[in-house]
TORDO-371082 format. One line per 2 residues: number of its first residue (from 1); for each residue x, y, z of C-alpha. Coordinates in nm, 2 decimals, always signed. Layout:
% TORDO-371082
NUM = X,Y,Z; ...;
END
This chain:
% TORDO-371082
1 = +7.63,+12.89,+13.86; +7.51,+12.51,+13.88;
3 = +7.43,+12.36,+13.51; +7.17,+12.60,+13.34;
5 = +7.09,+12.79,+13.64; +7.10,+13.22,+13.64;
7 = +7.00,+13.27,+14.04; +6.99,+13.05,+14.33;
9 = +6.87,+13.16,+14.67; +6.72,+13.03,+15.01;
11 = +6.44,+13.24,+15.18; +6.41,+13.17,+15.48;
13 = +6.03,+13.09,+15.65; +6.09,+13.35,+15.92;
15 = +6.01,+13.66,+15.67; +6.36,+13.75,+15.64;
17 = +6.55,+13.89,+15.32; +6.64,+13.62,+15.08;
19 = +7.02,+13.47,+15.04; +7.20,+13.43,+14.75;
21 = +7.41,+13.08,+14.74; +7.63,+12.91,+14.53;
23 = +7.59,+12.66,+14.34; +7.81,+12.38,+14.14;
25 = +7.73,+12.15,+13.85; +7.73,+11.78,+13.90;
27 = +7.68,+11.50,+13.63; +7.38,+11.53,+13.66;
29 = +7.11,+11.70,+13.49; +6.90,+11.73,+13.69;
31 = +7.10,+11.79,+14.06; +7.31,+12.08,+14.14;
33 = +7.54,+12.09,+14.47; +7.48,+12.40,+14.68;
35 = +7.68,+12.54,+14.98; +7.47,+12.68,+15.27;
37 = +7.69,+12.98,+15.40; +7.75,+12.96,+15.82;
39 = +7.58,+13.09,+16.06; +7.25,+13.14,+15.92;
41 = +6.99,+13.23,+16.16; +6.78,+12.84,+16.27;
43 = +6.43,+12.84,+16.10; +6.30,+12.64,+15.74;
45 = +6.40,+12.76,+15.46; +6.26,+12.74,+15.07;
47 = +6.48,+12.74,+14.78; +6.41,+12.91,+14.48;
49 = +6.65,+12.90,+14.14; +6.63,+13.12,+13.77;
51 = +6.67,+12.96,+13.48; +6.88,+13.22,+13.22;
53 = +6.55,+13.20,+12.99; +6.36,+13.34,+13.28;
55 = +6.21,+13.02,+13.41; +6.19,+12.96,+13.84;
57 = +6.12,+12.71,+14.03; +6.13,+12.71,+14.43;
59 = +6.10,+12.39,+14.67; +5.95,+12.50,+14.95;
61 = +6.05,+12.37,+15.25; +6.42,+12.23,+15.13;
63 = +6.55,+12.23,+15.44; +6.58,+12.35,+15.79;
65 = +6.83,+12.47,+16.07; +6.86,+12.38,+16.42;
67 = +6.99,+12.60,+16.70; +7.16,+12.23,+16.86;
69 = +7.31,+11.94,+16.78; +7.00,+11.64,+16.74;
71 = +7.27,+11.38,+16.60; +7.64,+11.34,+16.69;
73 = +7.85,+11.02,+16.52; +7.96,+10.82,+16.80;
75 = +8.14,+10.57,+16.52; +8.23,+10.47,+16.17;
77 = +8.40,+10.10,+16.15; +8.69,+10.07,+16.04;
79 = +8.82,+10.44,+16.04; +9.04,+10.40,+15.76;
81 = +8.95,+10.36,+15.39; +9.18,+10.20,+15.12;
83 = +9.10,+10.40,+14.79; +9.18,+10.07,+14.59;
85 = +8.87,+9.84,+14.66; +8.55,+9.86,+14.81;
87 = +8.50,+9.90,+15.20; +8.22,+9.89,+15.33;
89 = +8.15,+10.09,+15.71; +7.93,+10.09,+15.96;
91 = +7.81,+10.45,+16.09; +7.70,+10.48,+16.49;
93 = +7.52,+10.79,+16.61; +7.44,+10.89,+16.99;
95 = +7.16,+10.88,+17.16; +7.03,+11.17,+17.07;
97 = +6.67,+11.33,+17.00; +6.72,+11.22,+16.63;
99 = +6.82,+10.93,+16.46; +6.89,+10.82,+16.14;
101 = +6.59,+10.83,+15.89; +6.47,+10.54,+15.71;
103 = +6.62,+10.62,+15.42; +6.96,+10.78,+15.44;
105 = +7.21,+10.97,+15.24; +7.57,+10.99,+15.34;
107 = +7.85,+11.22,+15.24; +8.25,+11.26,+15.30;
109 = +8.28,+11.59,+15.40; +8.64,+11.74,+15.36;
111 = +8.80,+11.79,+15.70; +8.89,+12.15,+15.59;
113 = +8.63,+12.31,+15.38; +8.80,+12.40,+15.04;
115 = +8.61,+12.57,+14.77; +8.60,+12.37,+14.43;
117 = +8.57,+12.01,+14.66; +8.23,+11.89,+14.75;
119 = +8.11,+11.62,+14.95; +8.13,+11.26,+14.86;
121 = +7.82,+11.02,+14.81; +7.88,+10.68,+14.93;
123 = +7.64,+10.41,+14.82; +7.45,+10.12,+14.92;
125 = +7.36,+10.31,+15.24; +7.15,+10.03,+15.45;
127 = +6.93,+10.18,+15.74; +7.00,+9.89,+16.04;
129 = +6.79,+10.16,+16.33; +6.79,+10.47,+16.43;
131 = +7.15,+10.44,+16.56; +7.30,+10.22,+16.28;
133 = +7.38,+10.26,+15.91; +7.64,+10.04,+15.69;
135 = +7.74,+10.17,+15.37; +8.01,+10.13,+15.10;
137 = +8.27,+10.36,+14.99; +8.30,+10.27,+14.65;
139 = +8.71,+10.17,+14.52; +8.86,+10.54,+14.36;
141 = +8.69,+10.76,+14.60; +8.87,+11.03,+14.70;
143 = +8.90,+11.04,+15.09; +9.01,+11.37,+15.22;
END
């Protein structure tokens, strides 16, 4: 389990049985990485986590899934990344119901999933609209 915690699990708003997930440590101490398993049925979901000490804490409402797609990337500029400086990118998303929020995150995702390697942070994300983010991917990061 993730840092100092016993039991992680999503519940989903729909009233059904609870799902245990996995969880990784990051540098952080107060952020764990989680992995959603596929397939799980489209409704809200709370998370609740056990410390080993027999604390909990839950965050209702941590996130949701959809039954379609509301946001498909239509570009990132340029589409190659050398790992030796800084390159910044510029992220395009369709037309779709959804847009990009506000206030962003963005992660490299491995092409293959493969257990041990997480997703990527990139920084300085920069909202432009609902269709337009630039970001940097910092020099070192590991592109998969």
């Amino acid at each position: 389990m993730g840092g100092n915690l016993a039991n992680v699990r999503i519940v989903p708003n729909n009233g059904l049985e609870p799902t245990e997930i996995d969880v990784e440590s990051t540098n952080s101490p107060n952020r764990f990485l989680a992995t959603i398993p596929p397939n799980i049925t489209a409704t809200s979901y709370a998370l609740l986590a056990d410390t080993p000490v027999g604390c909990s804490l839950s965050l209702p409402n941590a996130f949701s899934v959809v039954e379609q797609l509301n946001l498909q990337l239509t570009g990132v500029e340029p589409n190659y990344v050398f790992t030796q400086q800084d390159i910044g990118v510029t992220i395009t998303v369709n037309d779709a119901v959804l847009g990009f929020e506000e206030v962003p995150r963005v992660y490299i995702n491995p092409t293959t999933p493969t257990p041990g390697i997480n997703a990527v942070p990139i920084e300085s994300v920069t909202y432009k609209d609902s269709k337009t983010i630039t970001a940097l991917i910092p020099k070192g990061t590991l592109i998969f």
